[in-house]
N, C-alpha and C positions, 0 to 999 in steps of 0.2 A: 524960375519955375515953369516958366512958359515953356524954355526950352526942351526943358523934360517933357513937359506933354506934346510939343509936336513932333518929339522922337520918338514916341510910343512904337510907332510901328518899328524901327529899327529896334529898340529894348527888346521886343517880340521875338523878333528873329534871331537875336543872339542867346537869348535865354535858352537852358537844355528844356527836354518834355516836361521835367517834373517841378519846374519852376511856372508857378502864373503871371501871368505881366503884370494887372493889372495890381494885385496885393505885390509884388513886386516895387511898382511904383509908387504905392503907396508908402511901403517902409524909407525908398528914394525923398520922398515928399518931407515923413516925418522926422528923417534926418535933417534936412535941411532948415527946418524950422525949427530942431534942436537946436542946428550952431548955424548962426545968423552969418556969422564970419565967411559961411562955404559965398555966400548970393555978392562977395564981394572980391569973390578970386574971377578971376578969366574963365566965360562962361563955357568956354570948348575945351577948357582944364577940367571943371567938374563934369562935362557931357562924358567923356573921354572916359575918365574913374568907375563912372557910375558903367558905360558901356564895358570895360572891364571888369567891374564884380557881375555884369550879366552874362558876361562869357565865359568866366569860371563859375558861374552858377552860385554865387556866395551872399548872402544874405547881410545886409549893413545893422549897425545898429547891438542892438537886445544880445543877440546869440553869439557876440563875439567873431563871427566868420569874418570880417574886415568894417574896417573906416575909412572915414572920409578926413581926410584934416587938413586946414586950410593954412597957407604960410607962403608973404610975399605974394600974395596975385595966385598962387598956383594950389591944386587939388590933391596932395595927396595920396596916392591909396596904398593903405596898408591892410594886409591880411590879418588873420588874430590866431592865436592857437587851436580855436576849435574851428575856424574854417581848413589850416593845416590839417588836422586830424580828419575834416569830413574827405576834404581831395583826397588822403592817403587811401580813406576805408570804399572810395571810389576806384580805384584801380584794378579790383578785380583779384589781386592777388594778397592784399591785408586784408584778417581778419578782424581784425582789431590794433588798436594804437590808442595810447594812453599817456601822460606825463604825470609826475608827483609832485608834492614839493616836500619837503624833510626839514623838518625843525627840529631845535637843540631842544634834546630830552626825548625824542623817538630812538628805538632801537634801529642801525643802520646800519648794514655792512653789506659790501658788495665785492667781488671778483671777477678777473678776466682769464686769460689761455684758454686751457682745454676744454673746462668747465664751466665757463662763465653764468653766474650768480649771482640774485641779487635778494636780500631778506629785509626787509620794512613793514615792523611795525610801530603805527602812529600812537606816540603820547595820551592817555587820557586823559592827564592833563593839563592846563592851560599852554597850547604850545609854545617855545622859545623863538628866538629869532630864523627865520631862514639861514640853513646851511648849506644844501643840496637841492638841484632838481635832477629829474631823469624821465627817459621817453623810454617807453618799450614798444616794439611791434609785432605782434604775432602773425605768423602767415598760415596760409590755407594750408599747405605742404606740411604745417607742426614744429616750421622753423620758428627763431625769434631772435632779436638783436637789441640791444638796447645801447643808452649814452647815459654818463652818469654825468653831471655836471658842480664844480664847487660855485658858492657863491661868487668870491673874487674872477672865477674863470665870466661868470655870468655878465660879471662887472663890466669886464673888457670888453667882450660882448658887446656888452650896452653903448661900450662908450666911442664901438665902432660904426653904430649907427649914426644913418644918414641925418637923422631930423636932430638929434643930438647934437652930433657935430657943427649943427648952423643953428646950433639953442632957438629951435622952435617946438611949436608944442609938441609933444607926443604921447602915445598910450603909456612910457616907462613912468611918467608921470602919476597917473592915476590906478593905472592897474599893473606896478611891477611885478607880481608873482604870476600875472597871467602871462605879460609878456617874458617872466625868465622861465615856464613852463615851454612857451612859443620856441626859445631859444634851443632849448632841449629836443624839441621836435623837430627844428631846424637843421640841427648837429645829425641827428638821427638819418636826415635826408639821403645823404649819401649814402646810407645800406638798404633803403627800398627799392622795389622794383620799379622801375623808370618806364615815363608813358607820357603824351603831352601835358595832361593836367598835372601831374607831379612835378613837371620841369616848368611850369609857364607862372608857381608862384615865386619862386627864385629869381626868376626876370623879373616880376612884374613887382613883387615888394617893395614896398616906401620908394616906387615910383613915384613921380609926377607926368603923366601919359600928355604926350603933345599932340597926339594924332589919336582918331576912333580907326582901330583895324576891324575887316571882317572875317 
């Protein structure tokens, strides 16, 4: 914790205008007293992490925009679906971006070619199992793209992640619909408009950061 606070002035300067340092640090703070686990990794692993959610501007914690997760000595950082969506709606050229989820007993049906289409409506119901997720993005220009995704494709997915594959903890853990929403967004990636922040969470995803860049 120490170390946190004698970075302050660096957190400062990495952070964009509309971020405040100090509630900044503070959310940094009440993360790490959530998971006691992070005060036992490599303290230039969590400095590292945390200096990268302040240079993507993404907030820990509550609002889903990324985590911290601790595993072997090391920090971590993963992004969350709706820090995805805020980088996207940052670029200047989305208007908006969105993911679903689709459970058995909603009406669902979608299309691609010429006319690509997509009609959901949700169950009122008690809804059924997760079948589908999907991302759409609408742009300024009145364009839009979307990704439909099946569960099983999701699966895969999942089971090509990094914290997965070396069975440490991860967010599929506790919030799978958030993260097969994230997945959808992901997918989506490739048809937005490209710009550093849109390209720097695909690098930097369920990294573990060795170095603080500036």
């Amino acid at each position: 914790l120490d170390l946190i606070h004698d970075q302050q002035k660096a957190i400062t300067v990495a952070l964009p205008k509309h971020m405040e340092s100090e509630r900044f640090t503070r959310i940094v703070l009440t993360e790490v007293r959530r998971n006691p686990n992070l005060l036992k990794c490599d303290p230039m692993s969590l400095l590292a992490s945390v200096m990268l959610s302040a240079q993507l501007g993404l907030e820990l914690g509550p609002l889903g925009h990324a985590y911290l997760v601790p595993f072997k000595r090391e920090v971590t950082f993963i992004i969350g679906y709706q820090g995805m969506v805020e980088l996207a709606r940052r670029s200047g050229q989305v208007s908006s971006i969105q993911a679903y989820p689709v459970n058995e007993g909603d009406e669902f049906h979608y299309q691609l070619g010429l006319n690509p289409d997509i009609h959901h409506v949700p169950t009122e119901d008690e809804p059924g199992p997760l079948t589908h997720v999907y991302a759409v993005a609408r742009y300024k220009d009145g364009g839009f793209n979307f990704v439909v995704l099946t569960k099983a494709q999701v699966d895969k997915y999942k089971a090509r992640s990094a914290s997965v594959k070396a069975g440490r903890p991860s967010p599929w853990d506790s919030d799978y619909e958030a993260m097969a929403l994230k997945t959808a967004v992901r997918r989506l990636w490739r048809w937005l408009p490209k710009s550093p922040e849109l390209a720097a969470p695909i690098v930097a995803d369920e990294s573990a950061p060795k170095r603080i860049t500036s």
